[in-house]
TORTOR-529050 format. One record per residue (C-alpha): residue in three letters; z, x, y. Coordinates in steps of 0.2 Angstrom, whole numbers, plus 5000, padded with zeros to 4 digits. Each point is the difference from the previous one (the first is absolute). Example, Ala and Ser with C-alpha at 12.3 -4.5 7.8 and 13.67 -1.06 7.14 Angstrom:
<sites>
(site ALA; (5039; 5062; 4978))
(site SER; (4997; 5006; 5017))
</sites>
This chain:
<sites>
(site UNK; (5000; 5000; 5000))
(site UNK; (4993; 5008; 5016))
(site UNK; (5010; 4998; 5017))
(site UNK; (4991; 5000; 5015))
(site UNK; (5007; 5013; 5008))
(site UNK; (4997; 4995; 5018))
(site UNK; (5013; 4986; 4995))
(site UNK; (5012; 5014; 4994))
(site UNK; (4998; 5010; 5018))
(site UNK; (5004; 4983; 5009))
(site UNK; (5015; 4997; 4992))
(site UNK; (5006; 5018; 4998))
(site UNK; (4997; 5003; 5020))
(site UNK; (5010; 4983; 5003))
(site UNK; (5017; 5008; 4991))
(site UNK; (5014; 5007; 5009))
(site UNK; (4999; 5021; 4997))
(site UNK; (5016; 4995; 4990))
(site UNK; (4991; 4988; 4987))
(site UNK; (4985; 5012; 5000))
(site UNK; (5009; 5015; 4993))
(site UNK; (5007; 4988; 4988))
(site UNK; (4986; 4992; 4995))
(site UNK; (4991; 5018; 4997))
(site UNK; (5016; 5007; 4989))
(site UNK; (4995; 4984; 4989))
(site UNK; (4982; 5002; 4997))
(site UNK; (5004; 5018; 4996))
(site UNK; (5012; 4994; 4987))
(site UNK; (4987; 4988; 4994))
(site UNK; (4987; 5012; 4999))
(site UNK; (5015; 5013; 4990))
(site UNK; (5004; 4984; 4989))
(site UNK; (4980; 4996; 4999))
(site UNK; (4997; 5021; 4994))
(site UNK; (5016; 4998; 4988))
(site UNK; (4995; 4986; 4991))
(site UNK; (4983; 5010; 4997))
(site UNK; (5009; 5014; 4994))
(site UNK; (5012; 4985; 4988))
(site UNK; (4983; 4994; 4994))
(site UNK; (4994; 5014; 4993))
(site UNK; (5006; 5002; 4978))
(site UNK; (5007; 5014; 4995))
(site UNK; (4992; 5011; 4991))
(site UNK; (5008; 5006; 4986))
(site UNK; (4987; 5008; 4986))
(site UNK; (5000; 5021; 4997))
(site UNK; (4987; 5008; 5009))
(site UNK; (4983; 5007; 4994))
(site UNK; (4996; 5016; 4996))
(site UNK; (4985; 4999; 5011))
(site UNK; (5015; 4992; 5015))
(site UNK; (5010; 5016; 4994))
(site UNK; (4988; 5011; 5005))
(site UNK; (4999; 4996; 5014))
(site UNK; (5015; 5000; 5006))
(site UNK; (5000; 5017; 4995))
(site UNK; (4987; 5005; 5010))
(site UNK; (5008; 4992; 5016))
(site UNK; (5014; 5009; 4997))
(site UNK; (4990; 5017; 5001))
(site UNK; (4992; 4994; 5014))
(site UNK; (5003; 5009; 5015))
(site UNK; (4999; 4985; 5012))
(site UNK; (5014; 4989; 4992))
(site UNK; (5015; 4998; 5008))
(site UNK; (5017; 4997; 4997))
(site UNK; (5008; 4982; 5001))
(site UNK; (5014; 5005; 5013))
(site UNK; (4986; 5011; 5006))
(site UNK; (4989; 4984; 5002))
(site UNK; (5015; 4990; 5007))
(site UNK; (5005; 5015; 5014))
(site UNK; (4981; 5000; 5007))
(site UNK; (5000; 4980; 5002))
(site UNK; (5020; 5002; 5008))
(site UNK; (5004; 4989; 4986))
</sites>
């Protein structure tokens, strides 16, 4: 279901600054909610891994390029 947004803009400018900081808190709760329930949907995988997916892991790991998790999370100032 599409929103115009030039009906969303109306109603957003007529809010008190107040209402509008509140009113964005909530759609970025709704669009963290929306991206969990993505993440919820998604089954589980739990099945051993090829030798073929094995192999490649292996190679990622030699791979110069790669980086570590907290390596990842410090870049992105997670």
């Amino acid at each position: 279901m599409a929103l115009p947004k030039d009906q969303f803009d109306h109603l957003f400018n007529q809010l008190p600054e107040q209402d509008k900081k509140s009113l964005l808190d909530y759609m970025e709760y709704l669009v963290a909610r929306a991206a969990k329930k993505a993440w919820d949907d998604i089954p589980e995988v739990d099945e051993p891994l090829t030798d073929e997916e094995k192999a490649k892991l292996a190679r990622a790991k030699e791979d110069d390029e790669s980086i570590s998790l907290e390596d990842l999370k410090s870049e992105l100032n997670l």
